[in-house]
N, C-alpha and C positions, 0 to 999 in steps of 0.2 A: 511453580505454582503453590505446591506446599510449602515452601520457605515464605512466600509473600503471605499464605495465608496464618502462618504461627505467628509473624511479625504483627498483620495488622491486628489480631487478637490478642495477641500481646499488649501491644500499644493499649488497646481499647482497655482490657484488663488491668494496667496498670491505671491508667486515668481514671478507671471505677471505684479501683479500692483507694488509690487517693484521694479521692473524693468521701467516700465513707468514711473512711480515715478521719479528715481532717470535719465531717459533719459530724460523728461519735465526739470527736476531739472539743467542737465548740460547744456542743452541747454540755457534756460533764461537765467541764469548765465554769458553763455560765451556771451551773447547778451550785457548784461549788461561792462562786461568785453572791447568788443572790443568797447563800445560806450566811456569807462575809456578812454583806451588807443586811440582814435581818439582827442578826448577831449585832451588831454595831448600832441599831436602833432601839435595841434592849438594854443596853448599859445605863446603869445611873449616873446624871449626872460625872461624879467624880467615877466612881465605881470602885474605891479603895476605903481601906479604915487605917487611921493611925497619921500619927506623924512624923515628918522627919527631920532632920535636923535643919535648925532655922525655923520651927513653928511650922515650915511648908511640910507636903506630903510624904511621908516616908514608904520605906519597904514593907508597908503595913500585907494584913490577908485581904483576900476576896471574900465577898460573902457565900463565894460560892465554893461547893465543895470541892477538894482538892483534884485536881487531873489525878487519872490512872495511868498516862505512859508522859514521857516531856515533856510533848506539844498537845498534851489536851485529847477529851476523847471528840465524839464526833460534833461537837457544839462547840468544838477548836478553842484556842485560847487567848487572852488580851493581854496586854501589858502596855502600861502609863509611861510617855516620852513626855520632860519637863521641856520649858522652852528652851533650857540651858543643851538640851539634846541627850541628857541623860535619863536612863529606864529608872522610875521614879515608883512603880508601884508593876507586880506581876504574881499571877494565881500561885496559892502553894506550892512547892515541890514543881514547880513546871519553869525548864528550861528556857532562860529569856532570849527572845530571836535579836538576831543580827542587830544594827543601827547603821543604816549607812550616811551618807550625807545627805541624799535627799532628802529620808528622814527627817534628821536633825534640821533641817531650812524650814521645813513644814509644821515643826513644831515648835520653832523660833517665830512662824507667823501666825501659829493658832489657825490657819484656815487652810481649807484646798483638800483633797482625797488623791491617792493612784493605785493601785492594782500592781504585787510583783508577783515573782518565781524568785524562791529564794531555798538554801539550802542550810541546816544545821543539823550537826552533828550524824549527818548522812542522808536526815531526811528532805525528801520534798514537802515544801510548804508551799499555798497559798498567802501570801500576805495583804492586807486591806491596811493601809494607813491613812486615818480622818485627821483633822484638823478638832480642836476643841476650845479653840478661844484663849482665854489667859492661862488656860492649865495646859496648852500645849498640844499633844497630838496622844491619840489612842492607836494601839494598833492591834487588829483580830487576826488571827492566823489557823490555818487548818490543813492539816496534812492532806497530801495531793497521792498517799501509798496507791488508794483504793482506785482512785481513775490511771493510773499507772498502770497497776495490772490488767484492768480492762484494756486499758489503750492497746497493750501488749498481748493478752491474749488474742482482741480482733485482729491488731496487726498480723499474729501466726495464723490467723483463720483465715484473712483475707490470700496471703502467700499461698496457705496451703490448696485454696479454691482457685486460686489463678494459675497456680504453678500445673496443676492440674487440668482446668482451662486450657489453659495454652495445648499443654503434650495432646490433649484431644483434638485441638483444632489442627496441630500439626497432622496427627494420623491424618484425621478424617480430612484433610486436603491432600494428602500425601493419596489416599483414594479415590477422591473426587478426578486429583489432576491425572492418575493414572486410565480414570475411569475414560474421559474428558479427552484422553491425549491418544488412546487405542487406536482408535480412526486414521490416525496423521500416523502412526505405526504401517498400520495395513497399507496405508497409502502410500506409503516410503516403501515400502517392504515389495507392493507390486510395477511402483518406478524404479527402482533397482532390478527386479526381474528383467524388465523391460530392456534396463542400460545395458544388462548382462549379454541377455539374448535378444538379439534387437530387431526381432518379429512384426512388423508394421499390421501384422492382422490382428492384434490382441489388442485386448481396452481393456480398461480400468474398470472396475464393478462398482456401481453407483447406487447408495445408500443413501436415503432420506433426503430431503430438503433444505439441507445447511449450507452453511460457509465450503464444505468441503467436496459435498456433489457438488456444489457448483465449480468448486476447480477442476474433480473428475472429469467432468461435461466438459469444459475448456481444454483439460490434457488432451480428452478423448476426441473433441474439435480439431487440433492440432495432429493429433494422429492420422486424423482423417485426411486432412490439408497434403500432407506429408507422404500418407499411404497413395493420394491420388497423382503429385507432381510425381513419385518416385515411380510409379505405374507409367504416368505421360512418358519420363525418359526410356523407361523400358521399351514400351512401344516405337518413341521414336528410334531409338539405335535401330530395333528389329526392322522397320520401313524401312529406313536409311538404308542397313546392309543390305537388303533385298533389294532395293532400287539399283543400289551402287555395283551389285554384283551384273547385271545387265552390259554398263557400259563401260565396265571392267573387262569381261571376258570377251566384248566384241571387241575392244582396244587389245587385248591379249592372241587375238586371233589374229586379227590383223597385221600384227605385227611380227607372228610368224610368217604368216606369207609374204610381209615385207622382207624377209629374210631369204626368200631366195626370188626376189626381184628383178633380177638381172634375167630369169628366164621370163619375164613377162613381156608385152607387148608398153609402149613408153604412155598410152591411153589408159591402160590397168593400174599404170602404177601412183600416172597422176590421180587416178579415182581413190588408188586406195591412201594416198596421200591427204587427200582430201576428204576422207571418211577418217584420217584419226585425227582428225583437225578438229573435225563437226563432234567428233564423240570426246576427245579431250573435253572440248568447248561445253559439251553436255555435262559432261565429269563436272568441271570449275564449279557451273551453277549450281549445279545440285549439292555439292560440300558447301558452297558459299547458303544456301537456302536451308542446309541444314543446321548452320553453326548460328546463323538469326535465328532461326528457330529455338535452338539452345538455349539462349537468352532468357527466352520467359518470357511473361506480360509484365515483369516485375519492373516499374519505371526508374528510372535513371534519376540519379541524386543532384546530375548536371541539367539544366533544362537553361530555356531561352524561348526567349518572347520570336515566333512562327512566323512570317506571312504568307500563309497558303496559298494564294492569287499566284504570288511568284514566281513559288515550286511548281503548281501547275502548267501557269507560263512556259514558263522554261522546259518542262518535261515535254511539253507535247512540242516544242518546237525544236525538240531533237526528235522526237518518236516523226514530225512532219523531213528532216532529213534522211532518215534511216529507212523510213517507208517509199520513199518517194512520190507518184502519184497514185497510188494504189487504193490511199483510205485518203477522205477529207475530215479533216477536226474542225470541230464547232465548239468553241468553249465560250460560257458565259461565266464571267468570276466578277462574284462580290468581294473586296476587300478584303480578307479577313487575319485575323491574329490570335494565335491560341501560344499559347505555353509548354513546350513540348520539347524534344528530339531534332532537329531537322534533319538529319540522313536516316533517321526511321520513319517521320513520315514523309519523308521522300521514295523511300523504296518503296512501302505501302502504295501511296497513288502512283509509281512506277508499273507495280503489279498489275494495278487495275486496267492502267490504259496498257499494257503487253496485253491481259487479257482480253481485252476488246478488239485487239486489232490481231490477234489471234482468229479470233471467230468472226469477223467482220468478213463479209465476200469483195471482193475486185472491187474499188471503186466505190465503196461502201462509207457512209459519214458513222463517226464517232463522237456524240453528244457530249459534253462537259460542261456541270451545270456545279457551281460554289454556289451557294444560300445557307446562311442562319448558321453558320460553321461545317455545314454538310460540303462532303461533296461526293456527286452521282454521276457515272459514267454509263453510257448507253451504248451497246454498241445496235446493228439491224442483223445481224445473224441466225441461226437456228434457236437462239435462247434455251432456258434450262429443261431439262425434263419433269416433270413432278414430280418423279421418283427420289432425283438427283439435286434439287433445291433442300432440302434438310442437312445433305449431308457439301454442298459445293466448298465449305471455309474447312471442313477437316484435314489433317495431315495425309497426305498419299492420296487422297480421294481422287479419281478419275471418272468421269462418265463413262460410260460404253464404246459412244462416239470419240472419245478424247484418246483412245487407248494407242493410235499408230500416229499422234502427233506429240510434236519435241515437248518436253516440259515433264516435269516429274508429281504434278499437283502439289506443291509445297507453295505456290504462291499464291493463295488468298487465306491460305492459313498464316503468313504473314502478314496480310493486311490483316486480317480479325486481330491477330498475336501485338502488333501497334497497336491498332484503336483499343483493345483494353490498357494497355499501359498506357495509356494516356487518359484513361477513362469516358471512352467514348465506345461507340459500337458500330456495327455491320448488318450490312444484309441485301439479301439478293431476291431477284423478284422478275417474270417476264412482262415486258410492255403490252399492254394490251393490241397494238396493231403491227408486234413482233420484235424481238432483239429482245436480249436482256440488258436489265439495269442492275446496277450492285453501286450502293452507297455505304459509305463509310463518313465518320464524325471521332473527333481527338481531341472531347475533354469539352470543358469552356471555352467560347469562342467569342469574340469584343470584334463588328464591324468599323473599320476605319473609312477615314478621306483616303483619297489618291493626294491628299497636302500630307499628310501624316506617315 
């Protein structure tokens, strides 16, 4: 920042005195200029005396007093070009300037004027060449010493005020940026802390209103995000092993007394055969419900066009094999087509309808109802408690009542855990003339034909 700030005052600084420079510059000049052409409207006529050889004009004097240096004092000097191109008449004791060719053309035609820079005997001159008709060309000249050293002295003045310019704009940006840049220091300085010791209960300390609270705000955002997924995992492990530790040590037990089997009766040993079956079987699900769970709500980068009708379909016309005649299913399904997972939200409404026919009594129907991309399963059982409706979609959650039947409460936290990665939602709620309902929705949902 201080480097961009010396340059662009640099810049500016140069273009300034450039500018003065070359405004100082025109000015003298044209001073010098109209003092030529005054001068040149003052001459007589010829402005010489005498003659020269051939009766034409000679090296005659001026009437006017002799110059004090070469080229004249500050009322500059003239000297007579014939049209042959030769200096035909020039003041006293004063050094005749140059002849160049243009000169000499311009006094071969007697008419026309130009304006040079010319140099003799070291000095700078102004030169003014007129035209004069048949006597040829006049020319006034005036040293150029005096706008030289001015020129020269503003030139070292203008240096020395920009040179100095500049080296202050340097500091005072080399300040500014340090001043300007402190924040993003502290800011570096307490995300490094951070990366060091990597504390998820610490934030960033938020100063003012700028560009950089607001990235604070957003780190500290992200902190949050972070501090609370890394919390959810904690949690989950710690249910997990608690759950898991259950139908672990029952499998572990069991399987010592399977171990001296042989002194059992051959009805004990089928039972306990068939208790490590049932409790393996408990194992599976419950690793399998925890490792969905793992997942996150976070959606999948693969998706595909859904049709919900189907999966429902299908699902319950296994749940109607498995059950036998125990539950009757009622399913009403609208078409539908969302953008999604389909073996996530298949297990999703998996869960739902186990859950219902979980708590469903003998003989009992099972509602299924698809509309507007929802869909609500009903079962006629004891429905939720009040207490236990706030908390029925949490991890581990179990009711009171739920405590001595199979299931680990890990399955409507997977239904909630889909419908948000999908962008959709849940919820549960008791039917007014009994059983509970719990619906679920996954995201935008487009009704189709049964052509489509």
């Amino acid at each position: 920042m201080a480097a961009v700030a010396g340059v662009a005052v640099a810049l500016t600084v140069v273009a300034l005195a450039g500018t003065e420079y070359e405004a100082a510059r025109s000015t003298l000049r044209n001073q010098i200029d109209s003092a030529l052409n005054d001068r040149a409207r003052q001459l007589p006529p010829l402005g010489f005396q005498g003659n020269g050889p051939g009766g034409g004009p000679g090296d005659g004097d001026f009437h006017d007093n002799p110059p004090r240096n070469p080229f004249g004092d500050a009322a500059g000097i003239v000297q007579f070009i014939s049209p042959k191109g030769a200096v035909v008449a020039a003041a006293t004791g004063a050094t005749r300037l140059p002849v160049d060719a243009r000169a000499k053309a311009l006094a071969a035609s007697g008419s026309g004027r130009y304006l040079s820079d010319t140099h003799a005997k070291g000095v700078h001159l102004r030169v003014l060449t007129l035209g004069r008709g048949p006597a040829g060309a006049v020319q006034v000249a005036r040293p150029l010493t005096e706008v030289d050293n001015a020129l020269r002295q503003l030139l070292y003045v203008l240096l020395a005020v920009g040179g100095v310019g500049i080296l202050v704009a340097a500091l005072l940006g080399g300040i500014v940026a340090r001043a300007a840049l402190a924040p993003v220091s502290r800011f570096t300085r307490q995300t490094e802390a951070l990366t060091a010791n990597p504390d998820l209960s610490q934030r960033l300390v938020i100063e003012g209103q700028d560009e950089l609270a607001r990235l604070a705000r957003s780190f500290n955002a992200t902190l949050d995000a972070l501090e609370q997924s890394a919390e959810a995992q904690r949690h989950l492990v710690a249910d997990a092993s608690h759950e898991l530790r259950t139908p672990i040590s029952s499998l572990r037990a069991n399987i010592q007394v399977l171990q001296d089997a042989d002194q059992l009766p051959e009805e004990d040993r089928a039972s306990l055969r068939a208790d490590i079956i049932a409790e393996l079987d408990e194992l599976t699900a419950l690793v399998g419900d925890v490792v969905e769970l793992a997942r996150g709500a976070k959606p999948s980068d693969v998706v595909d066009d859904v049709r919900i009708d189907e999966i429902v379909r299908q699902l319950v016309e296994r749940a109607e094999r498995r059950g036998g005649d125990s539950v009757v299913f009622r399913a009403t399904l609208q078409p539908t087509v969302v953008s999604g997972e389909p073996e996530r939200i298949s297990r999703a409404i998996s869960n739902l309808i186990g859950n219902a026919h979980k708590w469903s009594p003998p003989g009992g129907t099972i509602e299924i109802e698809l509309r507007d991309g929802a869909v609500s399963v009903r079962d006629h059982g004891p429905g939720f408690a009040e207490a236990d409706l706030p908390h029925v979609f949490d991890r581990f959650y179990r009711a009171d009542n739920a405590r001595g039947m199979p299931g680990s409460g890990l399955g409507l936290a997977i239904v909630r855990q889909a419908a948000e990665a999908h962008g959709g939602s849940v919820s549960a709620a008791n039917a007014p003339d009994g059983g509970a309902i719990v619906t679920v929705s996954f995201g935008p949902s487009v009704v189709v034909s049964d052509a489509e």
